[in-house]
N, C-alpha and C positions, 0 to 999 in steps of 0.2 A: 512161484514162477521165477527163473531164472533167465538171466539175459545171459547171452554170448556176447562174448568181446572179443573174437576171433576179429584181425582185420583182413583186409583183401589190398592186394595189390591195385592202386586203380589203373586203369588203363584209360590212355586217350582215345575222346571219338576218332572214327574210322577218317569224317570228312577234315580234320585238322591236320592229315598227314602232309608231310611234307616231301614231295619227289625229285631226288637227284640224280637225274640220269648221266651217268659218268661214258665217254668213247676212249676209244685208244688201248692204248696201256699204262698200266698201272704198275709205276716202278719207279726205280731210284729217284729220278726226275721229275716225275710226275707227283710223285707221293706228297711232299711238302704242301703244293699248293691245297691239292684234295682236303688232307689231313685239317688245314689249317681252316677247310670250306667249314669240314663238318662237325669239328670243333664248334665253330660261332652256333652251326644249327643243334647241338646236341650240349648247348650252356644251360637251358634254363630246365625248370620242372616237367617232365612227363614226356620226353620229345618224343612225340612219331616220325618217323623217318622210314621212308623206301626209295633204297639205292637201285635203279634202273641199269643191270650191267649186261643188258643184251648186247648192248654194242664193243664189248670190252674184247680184246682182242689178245692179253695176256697182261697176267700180274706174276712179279715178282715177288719174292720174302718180304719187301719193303710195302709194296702195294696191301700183302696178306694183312701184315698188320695194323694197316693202317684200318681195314676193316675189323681188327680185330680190338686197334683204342677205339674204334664209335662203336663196338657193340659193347665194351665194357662202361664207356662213360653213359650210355644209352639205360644199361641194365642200372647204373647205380644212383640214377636220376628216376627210377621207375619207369621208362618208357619205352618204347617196343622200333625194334630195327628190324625193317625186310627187305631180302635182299631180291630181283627180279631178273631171270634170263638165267644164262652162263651156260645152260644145257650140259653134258654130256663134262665139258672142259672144267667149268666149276666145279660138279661133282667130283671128279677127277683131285683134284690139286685140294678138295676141302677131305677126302678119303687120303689120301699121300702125305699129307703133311699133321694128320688127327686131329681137325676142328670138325669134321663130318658131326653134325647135331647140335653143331653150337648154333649156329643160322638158322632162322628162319627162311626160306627158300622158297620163291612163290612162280608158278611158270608164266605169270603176267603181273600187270598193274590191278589192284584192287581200281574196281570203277569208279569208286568216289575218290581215288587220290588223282587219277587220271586229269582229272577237272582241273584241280590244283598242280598240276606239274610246272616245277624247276627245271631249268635244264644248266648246269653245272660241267664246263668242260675241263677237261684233263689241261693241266696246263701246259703240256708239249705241244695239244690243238691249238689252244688261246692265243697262238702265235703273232698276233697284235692289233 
């Protein structure tokens, strides 16, 4: 009898995720503060993370990528990024610029993150 030592990715429980629901716009201005959120959330092992962007109203190249280091710091810590909303306009700009498939893309809150929700504003809101 032989054993497999194939490994598997692990993935984090569903109830450990962590929700940051971003408003406004996501752009030159904004981007830093963001970037610098989900950095601290996407430092350690396995991070679950779902960015809440129904309420986002436009991203710029700046914004894009800023989703684009938390999904690679996400992928190389093993842990799983999803993104929530954006309808019709996300799709849009994730097809025009060719990340279409890189995201995970959900048309709501998974319900056990719901519970746990963050709420993380754009730093042009945070206005003081």
């Amino acid at each position: 009898m032989s054993e497999s030592t194939r490994r598997s990715t692990p993935r984090p429980a569903e109830s450990t995720a962590r929700v940051v629901t971003v408003r406004g716009e996501m752009d030159l201005l904004t981007a830093p503060a963001l970037r610098d959120r989900l950095d601290q959330l996407t430092a350690g092992p396995c991070p679950d993370l779902v960015l809440d962007l129904r309420a986002v109203s436009f991203i710029d190249c700046t914004g894009l990528g800023v989703l684009c280091r938390a999904r690679n710091r996400v992928l190389a810590r093993r842990g799983r990024l999803r993104l929530v909303g954006g309808g019709a306009f996300l799709r849009r700009l994730f097809r025009y610029t060719g990340v279409a498939g890189a995201f995970e893309v959900l048309p709501g809150l998974p319900p056990t993150a719901a519970a746990d929700a963050m709420s993380a504003r754009s730093a042009g809101e945070a206005g003081g």
